[in-house]
Backbone atoms as SQL, in Angstrom:
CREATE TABLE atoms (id INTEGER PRIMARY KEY, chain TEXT, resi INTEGER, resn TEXT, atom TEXT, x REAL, y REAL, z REAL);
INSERT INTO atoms VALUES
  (1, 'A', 1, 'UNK', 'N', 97.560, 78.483, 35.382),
  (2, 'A', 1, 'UNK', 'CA', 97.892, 79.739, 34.727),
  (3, 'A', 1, 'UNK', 'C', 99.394, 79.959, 34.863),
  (4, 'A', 2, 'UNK', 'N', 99.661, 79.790, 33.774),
  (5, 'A', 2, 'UNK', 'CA', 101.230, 80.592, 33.611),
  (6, 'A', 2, 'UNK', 'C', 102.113, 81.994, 33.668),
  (7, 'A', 3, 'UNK', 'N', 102.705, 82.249, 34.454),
  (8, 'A', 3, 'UNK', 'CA', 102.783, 83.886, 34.670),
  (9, 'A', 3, 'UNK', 'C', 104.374, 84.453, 33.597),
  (10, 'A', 4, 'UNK', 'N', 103.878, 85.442, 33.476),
  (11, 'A', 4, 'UNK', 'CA', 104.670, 85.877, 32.130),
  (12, 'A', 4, 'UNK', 'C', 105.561, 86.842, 32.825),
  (13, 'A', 5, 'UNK', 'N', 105.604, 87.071, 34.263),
  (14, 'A', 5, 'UNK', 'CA', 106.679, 88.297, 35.084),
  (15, 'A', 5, 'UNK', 'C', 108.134, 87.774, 34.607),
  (16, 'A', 6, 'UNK', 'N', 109.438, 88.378, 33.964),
  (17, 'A', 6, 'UNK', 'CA', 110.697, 88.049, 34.381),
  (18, 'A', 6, 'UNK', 'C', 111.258, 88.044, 35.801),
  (19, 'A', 7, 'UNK', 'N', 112.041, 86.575, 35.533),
  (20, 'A', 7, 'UNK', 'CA', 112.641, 86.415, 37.172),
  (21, 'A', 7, 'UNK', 'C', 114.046, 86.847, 37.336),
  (22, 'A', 8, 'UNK', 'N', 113.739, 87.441, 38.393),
  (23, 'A', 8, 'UNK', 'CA', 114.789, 88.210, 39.000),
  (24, 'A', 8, 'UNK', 'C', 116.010, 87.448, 39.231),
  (25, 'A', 9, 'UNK', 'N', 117.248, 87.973, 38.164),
  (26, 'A', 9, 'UNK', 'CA', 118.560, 87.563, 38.242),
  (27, 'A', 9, 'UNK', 'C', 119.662, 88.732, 38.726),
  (28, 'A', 10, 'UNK', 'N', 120.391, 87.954, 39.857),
  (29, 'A', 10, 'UNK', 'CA', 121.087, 88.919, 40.416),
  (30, 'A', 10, 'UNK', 'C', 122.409, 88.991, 38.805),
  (31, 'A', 11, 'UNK', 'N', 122.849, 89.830, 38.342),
  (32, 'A', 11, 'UNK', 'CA', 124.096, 89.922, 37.332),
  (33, 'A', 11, 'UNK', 'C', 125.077, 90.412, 37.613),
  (34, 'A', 12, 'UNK', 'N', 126.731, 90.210, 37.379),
  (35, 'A', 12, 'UNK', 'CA', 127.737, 90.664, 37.442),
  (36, 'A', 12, 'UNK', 'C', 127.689, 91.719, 36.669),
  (37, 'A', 13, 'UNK', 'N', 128.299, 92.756, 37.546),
  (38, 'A', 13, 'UNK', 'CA', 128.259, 93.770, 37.166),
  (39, 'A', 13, 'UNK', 'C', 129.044, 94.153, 35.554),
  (40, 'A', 14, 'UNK', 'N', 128.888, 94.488, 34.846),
  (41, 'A', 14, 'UNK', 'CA', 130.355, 94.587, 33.955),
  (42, 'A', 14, 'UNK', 'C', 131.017, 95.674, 34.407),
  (43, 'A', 15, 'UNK', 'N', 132.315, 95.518, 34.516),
  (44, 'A', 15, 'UNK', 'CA', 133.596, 95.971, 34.831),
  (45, 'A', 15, 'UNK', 'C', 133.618, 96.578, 36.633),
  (46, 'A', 16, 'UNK', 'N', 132.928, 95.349, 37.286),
  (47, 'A', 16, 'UNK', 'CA', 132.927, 95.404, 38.223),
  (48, 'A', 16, 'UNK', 'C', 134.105, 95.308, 38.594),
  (49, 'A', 17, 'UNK', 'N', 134.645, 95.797, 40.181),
  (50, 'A', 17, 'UNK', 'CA', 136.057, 95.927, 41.099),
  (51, 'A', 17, 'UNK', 'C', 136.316, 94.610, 41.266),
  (52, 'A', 18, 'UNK', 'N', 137.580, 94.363, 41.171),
  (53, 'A', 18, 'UNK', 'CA', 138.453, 92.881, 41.688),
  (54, 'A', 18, 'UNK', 'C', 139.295, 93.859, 42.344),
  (55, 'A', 19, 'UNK', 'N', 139.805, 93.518, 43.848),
  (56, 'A', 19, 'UNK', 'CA', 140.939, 94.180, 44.975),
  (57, 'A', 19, 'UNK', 'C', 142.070, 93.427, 44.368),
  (58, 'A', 20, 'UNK', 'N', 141.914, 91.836, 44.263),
  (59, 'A', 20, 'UNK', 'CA', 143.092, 90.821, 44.401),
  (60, 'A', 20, 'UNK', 'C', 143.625, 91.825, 42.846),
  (61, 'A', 21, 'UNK', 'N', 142.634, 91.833, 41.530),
  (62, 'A', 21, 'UNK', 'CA', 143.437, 92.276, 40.280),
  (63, 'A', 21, 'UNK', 'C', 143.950, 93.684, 40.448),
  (64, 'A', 22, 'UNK', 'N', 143.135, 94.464, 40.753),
  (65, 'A', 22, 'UNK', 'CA', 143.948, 95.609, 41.312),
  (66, 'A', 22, 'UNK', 'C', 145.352, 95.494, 42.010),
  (67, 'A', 23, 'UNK', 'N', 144.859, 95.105, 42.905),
  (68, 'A', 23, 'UNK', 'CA', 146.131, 95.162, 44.243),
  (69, 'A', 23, 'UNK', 'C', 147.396, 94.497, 43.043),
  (70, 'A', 24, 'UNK', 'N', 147.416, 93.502, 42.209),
  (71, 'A', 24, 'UNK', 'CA', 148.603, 92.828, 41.471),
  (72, 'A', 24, 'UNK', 'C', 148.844, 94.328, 40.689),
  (73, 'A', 25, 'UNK', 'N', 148.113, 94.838, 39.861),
  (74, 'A', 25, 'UNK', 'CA', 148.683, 95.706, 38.680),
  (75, 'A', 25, 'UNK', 'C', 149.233, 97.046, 39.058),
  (76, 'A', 26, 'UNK', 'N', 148.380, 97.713, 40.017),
  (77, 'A', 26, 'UNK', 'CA', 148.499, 99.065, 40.415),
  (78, 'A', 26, 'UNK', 'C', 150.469, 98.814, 40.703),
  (79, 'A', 27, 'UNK', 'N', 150.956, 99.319, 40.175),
  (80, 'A', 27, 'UNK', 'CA', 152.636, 99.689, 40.753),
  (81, 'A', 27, 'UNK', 'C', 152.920, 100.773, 41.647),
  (82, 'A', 28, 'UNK', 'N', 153.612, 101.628, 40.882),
  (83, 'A', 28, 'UNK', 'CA', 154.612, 102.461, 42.134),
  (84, 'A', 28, 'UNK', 'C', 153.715, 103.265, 43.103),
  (85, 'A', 29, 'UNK', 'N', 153.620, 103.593, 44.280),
  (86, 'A', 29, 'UNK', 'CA', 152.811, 104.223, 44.923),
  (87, 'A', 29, 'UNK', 'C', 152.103, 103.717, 46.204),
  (88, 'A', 30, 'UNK', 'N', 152.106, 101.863, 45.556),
  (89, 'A', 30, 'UNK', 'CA', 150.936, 100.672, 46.631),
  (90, 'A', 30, 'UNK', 'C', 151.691, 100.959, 47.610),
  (91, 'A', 31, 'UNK', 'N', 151.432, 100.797, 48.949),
  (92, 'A', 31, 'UNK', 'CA', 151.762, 100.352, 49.796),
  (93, 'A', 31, 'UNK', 'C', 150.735, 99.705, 50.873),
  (94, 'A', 32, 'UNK', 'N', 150.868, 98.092, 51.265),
  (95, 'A', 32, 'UNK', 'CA', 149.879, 97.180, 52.109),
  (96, 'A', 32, 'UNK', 'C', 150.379, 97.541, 53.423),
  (97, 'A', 33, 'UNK', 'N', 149.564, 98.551, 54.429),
  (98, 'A', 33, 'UNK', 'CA', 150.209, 98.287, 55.574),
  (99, 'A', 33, 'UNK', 'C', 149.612, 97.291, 56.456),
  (100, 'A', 34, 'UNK', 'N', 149.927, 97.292, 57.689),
  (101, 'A', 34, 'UNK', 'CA', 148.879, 96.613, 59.185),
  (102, 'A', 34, 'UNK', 'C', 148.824, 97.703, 59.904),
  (103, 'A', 35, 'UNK', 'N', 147.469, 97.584, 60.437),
  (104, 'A', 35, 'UNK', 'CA', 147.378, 98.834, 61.703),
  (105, 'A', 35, 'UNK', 'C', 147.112, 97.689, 62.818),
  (106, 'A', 36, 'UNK', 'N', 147.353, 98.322, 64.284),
  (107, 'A', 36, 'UNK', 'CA', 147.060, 97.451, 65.035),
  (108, 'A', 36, 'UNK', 'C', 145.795, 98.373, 65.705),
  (109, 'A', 37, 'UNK', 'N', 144.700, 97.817, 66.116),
  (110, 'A', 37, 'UNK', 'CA', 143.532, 98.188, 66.965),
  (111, 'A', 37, 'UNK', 'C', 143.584, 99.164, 67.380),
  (112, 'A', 38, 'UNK', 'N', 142.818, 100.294, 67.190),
  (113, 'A', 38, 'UNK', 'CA', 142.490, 101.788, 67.895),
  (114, 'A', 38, 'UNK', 'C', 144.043, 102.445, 67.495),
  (115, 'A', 39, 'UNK', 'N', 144.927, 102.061, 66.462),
  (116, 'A', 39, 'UNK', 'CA', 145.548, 102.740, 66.092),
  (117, 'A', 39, 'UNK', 'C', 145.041, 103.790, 65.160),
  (118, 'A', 40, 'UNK', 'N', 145.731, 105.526, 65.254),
  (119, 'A', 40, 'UNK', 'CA', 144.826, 106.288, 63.831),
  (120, 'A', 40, 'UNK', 'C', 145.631, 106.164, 62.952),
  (121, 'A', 41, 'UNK', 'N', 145.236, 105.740, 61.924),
  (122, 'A', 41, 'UNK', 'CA', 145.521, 106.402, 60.334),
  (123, 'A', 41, 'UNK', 'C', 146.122, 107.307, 60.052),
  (124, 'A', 42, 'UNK', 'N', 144.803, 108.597, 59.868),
  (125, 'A', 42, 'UNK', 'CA', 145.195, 109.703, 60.119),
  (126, 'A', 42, 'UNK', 'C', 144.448, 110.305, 60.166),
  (127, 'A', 43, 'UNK', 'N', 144.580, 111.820, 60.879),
  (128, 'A', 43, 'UNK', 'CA', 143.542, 112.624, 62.045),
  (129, 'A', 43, 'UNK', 'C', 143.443, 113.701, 60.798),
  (130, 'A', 44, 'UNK', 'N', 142.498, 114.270, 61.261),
  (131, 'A', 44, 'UNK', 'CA', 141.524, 115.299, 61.264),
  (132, 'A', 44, 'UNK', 'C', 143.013, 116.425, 60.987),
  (133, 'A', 45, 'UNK', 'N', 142.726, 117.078, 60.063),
  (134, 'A', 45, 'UNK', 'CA', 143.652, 118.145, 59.569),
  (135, 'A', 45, 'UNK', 'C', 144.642, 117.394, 58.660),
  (136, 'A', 46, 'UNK', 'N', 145.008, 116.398, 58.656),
  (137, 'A', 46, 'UNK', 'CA', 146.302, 115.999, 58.064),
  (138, 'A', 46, 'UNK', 'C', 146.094, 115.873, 56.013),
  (139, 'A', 47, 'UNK', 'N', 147.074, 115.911, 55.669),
  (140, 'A', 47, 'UNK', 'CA', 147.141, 116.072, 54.190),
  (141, 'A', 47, 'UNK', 'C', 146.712, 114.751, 53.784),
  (142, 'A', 48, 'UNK', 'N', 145.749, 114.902, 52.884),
  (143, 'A', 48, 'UNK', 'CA', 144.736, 114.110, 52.286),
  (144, 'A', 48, 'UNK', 'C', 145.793, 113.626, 50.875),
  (145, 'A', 49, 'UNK', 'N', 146.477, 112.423, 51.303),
  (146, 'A', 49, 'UNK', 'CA', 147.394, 112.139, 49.874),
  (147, 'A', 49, 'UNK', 'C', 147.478, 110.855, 49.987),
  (148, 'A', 50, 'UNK', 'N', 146.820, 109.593, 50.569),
  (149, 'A', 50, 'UNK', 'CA', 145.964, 108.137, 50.047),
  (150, 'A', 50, 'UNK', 'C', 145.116, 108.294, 50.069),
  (151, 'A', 51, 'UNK', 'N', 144.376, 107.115, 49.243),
  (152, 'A', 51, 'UNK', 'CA', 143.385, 106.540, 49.505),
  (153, 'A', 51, 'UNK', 'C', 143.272, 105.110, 49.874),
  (154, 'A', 52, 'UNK', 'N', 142.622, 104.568, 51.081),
  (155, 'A', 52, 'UNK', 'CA', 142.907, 103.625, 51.509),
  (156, 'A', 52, 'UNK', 'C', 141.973, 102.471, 51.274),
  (157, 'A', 53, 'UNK', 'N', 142.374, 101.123, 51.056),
  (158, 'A', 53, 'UNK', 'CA', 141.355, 99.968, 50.756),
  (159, 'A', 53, 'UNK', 'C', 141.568, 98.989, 51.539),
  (160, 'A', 54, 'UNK', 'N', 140.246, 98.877, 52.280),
  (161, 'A', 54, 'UNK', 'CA', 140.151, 97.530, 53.234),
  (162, 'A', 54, 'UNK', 'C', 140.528, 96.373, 52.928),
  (163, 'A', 55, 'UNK', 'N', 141.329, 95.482, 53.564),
  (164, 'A', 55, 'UNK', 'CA', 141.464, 94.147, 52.786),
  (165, 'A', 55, 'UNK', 'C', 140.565, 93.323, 54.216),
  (166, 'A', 56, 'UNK', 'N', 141.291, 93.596, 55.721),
  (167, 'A', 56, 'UNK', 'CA', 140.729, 92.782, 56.610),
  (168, 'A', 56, 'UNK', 'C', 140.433, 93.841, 57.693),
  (169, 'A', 57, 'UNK', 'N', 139.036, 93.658, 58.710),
  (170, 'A', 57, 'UNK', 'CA', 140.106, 94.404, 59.713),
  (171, 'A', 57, 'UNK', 'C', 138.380, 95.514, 59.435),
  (172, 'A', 58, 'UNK', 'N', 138.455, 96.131, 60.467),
  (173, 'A', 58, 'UNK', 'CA', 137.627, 97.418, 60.564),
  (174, 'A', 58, 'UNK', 'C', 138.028, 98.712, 60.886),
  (175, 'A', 59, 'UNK', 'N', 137.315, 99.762, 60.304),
  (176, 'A', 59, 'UNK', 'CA', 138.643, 101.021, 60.594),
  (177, 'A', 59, 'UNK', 'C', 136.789, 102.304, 61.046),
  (178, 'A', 60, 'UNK', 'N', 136.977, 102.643, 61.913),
  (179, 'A', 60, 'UNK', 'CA', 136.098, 103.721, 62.135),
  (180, 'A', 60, 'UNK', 'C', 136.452, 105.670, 61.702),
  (181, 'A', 61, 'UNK', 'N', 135.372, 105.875, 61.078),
  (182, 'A', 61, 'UNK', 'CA', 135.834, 107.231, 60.664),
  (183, 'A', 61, 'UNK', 'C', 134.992, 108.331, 61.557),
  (184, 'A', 62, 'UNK', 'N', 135.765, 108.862, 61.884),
  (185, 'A', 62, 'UNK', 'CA', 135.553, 110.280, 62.548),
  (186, 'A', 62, 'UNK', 'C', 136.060, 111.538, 62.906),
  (187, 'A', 63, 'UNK', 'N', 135.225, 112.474, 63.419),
  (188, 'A', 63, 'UNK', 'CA', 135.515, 113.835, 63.267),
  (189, 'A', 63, 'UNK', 'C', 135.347, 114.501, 64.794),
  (190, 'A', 64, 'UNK', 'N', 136.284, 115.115, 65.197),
  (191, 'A', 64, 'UNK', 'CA', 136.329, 116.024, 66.383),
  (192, 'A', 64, 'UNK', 'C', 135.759, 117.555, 66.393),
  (193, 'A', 65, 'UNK', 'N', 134.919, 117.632, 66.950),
  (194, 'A', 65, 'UNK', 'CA', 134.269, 118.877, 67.205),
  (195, 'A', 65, 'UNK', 'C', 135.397, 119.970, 68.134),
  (196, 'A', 66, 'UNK', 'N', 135.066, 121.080, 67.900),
  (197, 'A', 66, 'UNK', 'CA', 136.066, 122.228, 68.209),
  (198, 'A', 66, 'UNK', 'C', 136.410, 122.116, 70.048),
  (199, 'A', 67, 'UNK', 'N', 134.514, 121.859, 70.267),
  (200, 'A', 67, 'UNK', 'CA', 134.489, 121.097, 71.869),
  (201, 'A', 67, 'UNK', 'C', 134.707, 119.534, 72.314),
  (202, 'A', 68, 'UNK', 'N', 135.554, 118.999, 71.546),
  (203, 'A', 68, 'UNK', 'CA', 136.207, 117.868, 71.415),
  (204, 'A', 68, 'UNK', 'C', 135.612, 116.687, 71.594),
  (205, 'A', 69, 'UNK', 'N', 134.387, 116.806, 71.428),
  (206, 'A', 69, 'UNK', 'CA', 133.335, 115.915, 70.851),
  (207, 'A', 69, 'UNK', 'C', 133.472, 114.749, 69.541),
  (208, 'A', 70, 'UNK', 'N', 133.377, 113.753, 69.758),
  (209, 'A', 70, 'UNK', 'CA', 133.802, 112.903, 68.625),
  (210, 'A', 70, 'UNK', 'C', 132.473, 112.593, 67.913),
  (211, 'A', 71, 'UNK', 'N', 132.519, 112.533, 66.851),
  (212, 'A', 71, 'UNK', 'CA', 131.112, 112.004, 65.895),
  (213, 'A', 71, 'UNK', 'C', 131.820, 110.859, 64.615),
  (214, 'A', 72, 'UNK', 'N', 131.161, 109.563, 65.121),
  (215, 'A', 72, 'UNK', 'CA', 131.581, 108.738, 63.969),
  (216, 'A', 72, 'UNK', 'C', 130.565, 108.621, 63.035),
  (217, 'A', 73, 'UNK', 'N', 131.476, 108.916, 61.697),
  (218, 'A', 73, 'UNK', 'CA', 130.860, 109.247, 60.229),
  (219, 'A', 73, 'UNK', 'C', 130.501, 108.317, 59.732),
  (220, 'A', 74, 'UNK', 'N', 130.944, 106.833, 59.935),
  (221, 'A', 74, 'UNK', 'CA', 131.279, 105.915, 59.063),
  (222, 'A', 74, 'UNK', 'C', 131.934, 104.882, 60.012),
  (223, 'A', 75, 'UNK', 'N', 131.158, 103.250, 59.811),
  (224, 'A', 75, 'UNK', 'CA', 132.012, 101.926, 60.157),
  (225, 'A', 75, 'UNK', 'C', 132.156, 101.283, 58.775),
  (226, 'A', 76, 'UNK', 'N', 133.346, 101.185, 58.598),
  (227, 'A', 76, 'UNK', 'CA', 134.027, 100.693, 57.524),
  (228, 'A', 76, 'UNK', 'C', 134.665, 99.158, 57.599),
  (229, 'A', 77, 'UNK', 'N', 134.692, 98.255, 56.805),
  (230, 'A', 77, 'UNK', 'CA', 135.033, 96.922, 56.773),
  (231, 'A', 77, 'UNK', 'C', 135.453, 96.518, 55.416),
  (232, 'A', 78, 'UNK', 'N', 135.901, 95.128, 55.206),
  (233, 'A', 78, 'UNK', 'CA', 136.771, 94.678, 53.878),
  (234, 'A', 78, 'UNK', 'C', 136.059, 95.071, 52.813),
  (235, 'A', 79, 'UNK', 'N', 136.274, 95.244, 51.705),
  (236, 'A', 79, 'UNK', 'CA', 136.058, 95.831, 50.550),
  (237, 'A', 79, 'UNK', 'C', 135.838, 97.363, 50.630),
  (238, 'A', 80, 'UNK', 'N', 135.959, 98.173, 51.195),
  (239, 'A', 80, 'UNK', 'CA', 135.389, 99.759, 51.564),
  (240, 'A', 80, 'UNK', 'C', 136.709, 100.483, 51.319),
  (241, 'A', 81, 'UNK', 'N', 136.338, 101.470, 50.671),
  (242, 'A', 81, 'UNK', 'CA', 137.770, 102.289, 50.730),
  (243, 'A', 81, 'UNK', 'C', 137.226, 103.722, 51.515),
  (244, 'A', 82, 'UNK', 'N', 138.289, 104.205, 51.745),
  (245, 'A', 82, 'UNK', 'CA', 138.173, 105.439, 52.626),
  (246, 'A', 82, 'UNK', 'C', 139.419, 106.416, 52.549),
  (247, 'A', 83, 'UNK', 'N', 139.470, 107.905, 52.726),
  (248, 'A', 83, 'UNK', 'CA', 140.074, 108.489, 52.640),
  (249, 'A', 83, 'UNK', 'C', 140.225, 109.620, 50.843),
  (250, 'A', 84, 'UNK', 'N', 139.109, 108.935, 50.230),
  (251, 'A', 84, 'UNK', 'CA', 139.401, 109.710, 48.938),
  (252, 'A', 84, 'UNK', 'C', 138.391, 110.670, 48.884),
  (253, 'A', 85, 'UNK', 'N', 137.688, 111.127, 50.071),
  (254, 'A', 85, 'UNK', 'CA', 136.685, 112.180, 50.404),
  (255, 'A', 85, 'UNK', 'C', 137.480, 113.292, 50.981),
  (256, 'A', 86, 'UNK', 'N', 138.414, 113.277, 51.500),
  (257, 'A', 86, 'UNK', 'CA', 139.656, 113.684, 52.593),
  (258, 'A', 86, 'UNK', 'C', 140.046, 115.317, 51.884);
């Protein structure tokens, strides 16, 4: 017996994200930094004016409670952007 189900093909998305084509076109504004380990970004209150895109590297997001309690929101890794919730 022959089964008539379609098989499941994973497909490229159309107009799916490329970083490498991005990262070439985007102009004035880019900037690639390095952070080094348990360095912050930027904290809790500060003016929300990047948005940031993983290339390597892991970046943890979190929030300080008034009783200075830390709660991480988010483990973030290459391809993830962060900061355009901010």
């Amino acid at each position: 017996m022959r089964s008539t189900a379609p098989i499941a093909r994973k497909k490229k998305r159309k107009g799916s994200f490329d970083a490498k084509t991005f990262l070439t076109r985007i102009g004035e504004g880019r900037t690639i930094s390095k952070y080094r380990e348990n360095q912050i970004i930027f904290a809790q209150g500060d003016p929300a004016d990047a948005v940031f895109y993983i290339l390597d590297g892991k970046v943890k997001v979190t929030v300080v409670s008034k009783g200075g309690k830390e709660a991480v929101l988010a483990l973030l890794g290459p391809g993830d952007f962060f900061g355009e919730d901010a």
